[in-house]
N, C-alpha and C positions, 0 to 999 in steps of 0.2 A: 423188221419183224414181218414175215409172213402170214397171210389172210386168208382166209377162204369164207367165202358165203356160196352155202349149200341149198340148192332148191331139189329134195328129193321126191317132189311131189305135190300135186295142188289138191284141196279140198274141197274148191271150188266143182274138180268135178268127179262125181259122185263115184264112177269107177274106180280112180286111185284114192279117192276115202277110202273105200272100203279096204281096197290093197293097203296100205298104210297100216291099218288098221290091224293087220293081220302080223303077230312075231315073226313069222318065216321071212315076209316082207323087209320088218324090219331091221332084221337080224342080217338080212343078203343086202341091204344100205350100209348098214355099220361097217360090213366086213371090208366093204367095196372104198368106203370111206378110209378105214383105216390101212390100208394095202395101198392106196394114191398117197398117204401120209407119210410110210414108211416108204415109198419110192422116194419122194421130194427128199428124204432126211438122206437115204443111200445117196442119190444123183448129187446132192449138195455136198453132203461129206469127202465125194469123189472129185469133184471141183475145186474144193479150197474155199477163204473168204471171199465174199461177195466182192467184186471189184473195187465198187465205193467205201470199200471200210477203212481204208489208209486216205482218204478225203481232208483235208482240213474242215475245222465246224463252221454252220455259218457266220458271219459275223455279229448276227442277231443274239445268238447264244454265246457268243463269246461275252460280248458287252453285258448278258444279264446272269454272268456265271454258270451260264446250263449247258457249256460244251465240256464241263470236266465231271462227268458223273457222279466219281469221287466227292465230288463238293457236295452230293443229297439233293433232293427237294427241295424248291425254295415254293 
């Protein structure tokens, strides 16, 4: 599963507070944010499954039932 942690600004200091601060600001982050989002989904989609998806599971998870999904939460 894919991650991101976003730092679009510190508040530490006082100029991008106040930038921050401001809808236009925030609005021109979101967009910026959601446009890198939808790149990764296009670029991915155009690639096919992640290489390690046909992987066998660890054997960690095999022994405690948690490499077949299907089986739920234990």
């Amino acid at each position: 599963m894919p991650a991101v942690l976003l730092e679009a600004g510190s508040i530490v200091n006082r100029q991008e507070e106040l930038e921050l601060a401001s809808p236009e600001r925030r609005e021109l982050i979101s967009a910026a944010v959601v446009a890198a989002v939808e790149d990764f989904c296009r670029t991915r989609a155009r690639r096919g499954p992640h290489r390690f998806a046909k992987r066998a599971p660890h054997p960690a998870l095999v022994r405690t039932g948690r490499a077949n999904p299907a089986a739920g939460a234990r």
